[in-house]
C-alpha positions in Angstrom: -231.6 -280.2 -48.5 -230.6 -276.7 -48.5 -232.1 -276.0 -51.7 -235.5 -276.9 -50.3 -235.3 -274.9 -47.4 -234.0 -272.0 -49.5 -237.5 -272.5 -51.6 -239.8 -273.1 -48.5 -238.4 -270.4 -47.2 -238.7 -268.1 -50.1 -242.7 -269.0 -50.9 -243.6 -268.6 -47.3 -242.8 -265.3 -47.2 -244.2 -264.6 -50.9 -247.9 -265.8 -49.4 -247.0 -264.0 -46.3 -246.3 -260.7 -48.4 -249.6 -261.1 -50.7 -251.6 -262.3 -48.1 -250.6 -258.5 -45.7 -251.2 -257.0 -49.1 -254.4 -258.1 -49.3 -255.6 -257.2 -45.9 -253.9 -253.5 -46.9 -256.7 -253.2 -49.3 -259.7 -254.0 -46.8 -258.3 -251.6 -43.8 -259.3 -248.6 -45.4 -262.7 -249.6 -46.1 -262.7 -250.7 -42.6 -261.3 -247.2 -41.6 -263.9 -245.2 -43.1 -266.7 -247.4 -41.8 -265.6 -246.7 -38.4 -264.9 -243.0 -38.7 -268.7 -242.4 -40.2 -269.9 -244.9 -37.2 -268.3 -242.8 -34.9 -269.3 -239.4 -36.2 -273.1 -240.8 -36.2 -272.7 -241.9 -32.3 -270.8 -238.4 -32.1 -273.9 -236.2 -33.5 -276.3 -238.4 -31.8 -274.5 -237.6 -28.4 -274.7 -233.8 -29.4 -278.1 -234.0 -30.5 -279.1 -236.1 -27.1 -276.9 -233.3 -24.9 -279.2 -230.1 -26.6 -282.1 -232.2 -26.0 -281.6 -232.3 -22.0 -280.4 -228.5 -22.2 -283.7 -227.7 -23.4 -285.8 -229.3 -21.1 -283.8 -228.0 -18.2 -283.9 -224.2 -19.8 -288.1 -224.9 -19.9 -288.2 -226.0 -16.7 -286.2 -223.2 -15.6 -288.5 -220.8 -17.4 -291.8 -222.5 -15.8 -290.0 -222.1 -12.1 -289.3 -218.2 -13.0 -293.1 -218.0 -14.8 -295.0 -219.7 -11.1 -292.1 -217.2 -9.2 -292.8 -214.0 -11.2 -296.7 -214.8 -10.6 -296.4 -215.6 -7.1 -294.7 -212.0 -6.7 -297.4 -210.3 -8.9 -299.9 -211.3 -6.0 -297.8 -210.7 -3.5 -298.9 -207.4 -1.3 -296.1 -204.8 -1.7 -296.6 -203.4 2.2 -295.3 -205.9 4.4 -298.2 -206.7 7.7 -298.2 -204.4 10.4 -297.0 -207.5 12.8 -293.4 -207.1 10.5 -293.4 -203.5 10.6 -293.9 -203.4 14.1 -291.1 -205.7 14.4 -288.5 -203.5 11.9 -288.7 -199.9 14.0 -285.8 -199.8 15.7 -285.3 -199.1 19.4 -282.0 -196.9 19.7 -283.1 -194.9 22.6 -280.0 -195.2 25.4 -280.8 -192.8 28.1 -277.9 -190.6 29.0 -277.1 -192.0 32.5 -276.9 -195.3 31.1 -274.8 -193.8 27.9 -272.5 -192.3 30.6 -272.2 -195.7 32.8 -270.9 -197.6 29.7 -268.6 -195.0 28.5 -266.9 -195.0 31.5 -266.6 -198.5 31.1 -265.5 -198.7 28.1 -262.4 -195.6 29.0 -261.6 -197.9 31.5 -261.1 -200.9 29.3 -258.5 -199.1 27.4 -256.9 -197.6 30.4 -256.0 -201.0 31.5 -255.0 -202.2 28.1 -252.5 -199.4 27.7 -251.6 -199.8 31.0 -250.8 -203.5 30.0 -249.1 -202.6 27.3 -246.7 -200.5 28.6 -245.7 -202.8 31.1 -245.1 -205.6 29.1 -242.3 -203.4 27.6 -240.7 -202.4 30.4 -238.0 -205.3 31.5 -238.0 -206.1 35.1 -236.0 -204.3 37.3 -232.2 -205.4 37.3 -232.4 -206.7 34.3 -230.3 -204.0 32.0 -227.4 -204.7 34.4 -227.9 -208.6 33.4 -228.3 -208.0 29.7 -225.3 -204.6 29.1 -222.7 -206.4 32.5 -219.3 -206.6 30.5 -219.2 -210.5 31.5 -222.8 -210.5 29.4 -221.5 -208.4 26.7 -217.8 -210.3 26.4 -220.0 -213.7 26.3 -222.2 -212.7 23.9 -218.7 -212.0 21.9 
């Protein structure tokens, strides 16, 4: 009984080995069909891709074609409505100049002013903050 389970083993795995041989053989045939399928797909992707970036660079060059035109007609004075418009008015008289000067020294009076007081502590307070009991607490 062991004898034929010795031999059933022993030709199973000889048609196991021939038959992996044999599929050894077809893999690289396999292999290079799919590497020149996928280089075809591959180059027709690329060719596809420079396709689209050429219409797009066309159409781009049609848009700056119709723009460069449109400026060629173009008048190169603007109307008199625009000018008109443009001129600036910087005319202050000098009362009025003097009004908002005085304004404005007055603004940063009062913010210096503010400044300075925020700086100053409150009265009493350096006896608080330098007493010995402060300064032996804060030992």
């Amino acid at each position: 009984m062991k004898l034929k389970q010795i031999l059933g083993w022993s030709s199973g795995l000889c048609l196991c080995a021939t038959i992996a041989q044999a599929q050894e053989t077809n893999q690289p045939a396999d292999f290079d069909q799919r590497l020149i399928q996928m280089q075809e797909r591959f180059e027709q992707h690329e060719r596809d891709l420079e396709a689209r970036f050429e219409k797009k660079i066309a159409a781009q060059d049609e848009v700056i074609h119709s723009l460069q035109q449109r400026l060629a007609v173009m008048p190169t004075n603007p109307p008199a409505a625009l000018a008109a418009e443009a001129t600036p008015t910087n005319t202050v008289s000098p009362g009025l100049f003097k009004e908002l000067s005085d304004k404005v020294d007055n603004v940063v009076e009062a913010q210096k002013n503010h400044c300075l007081a925020s700086l100053i502590p409150p009265s009493g307070s350096w006896e608080k903050l330098f007493s010995p009991i402060a300064v032996k607490a804060r030992m």
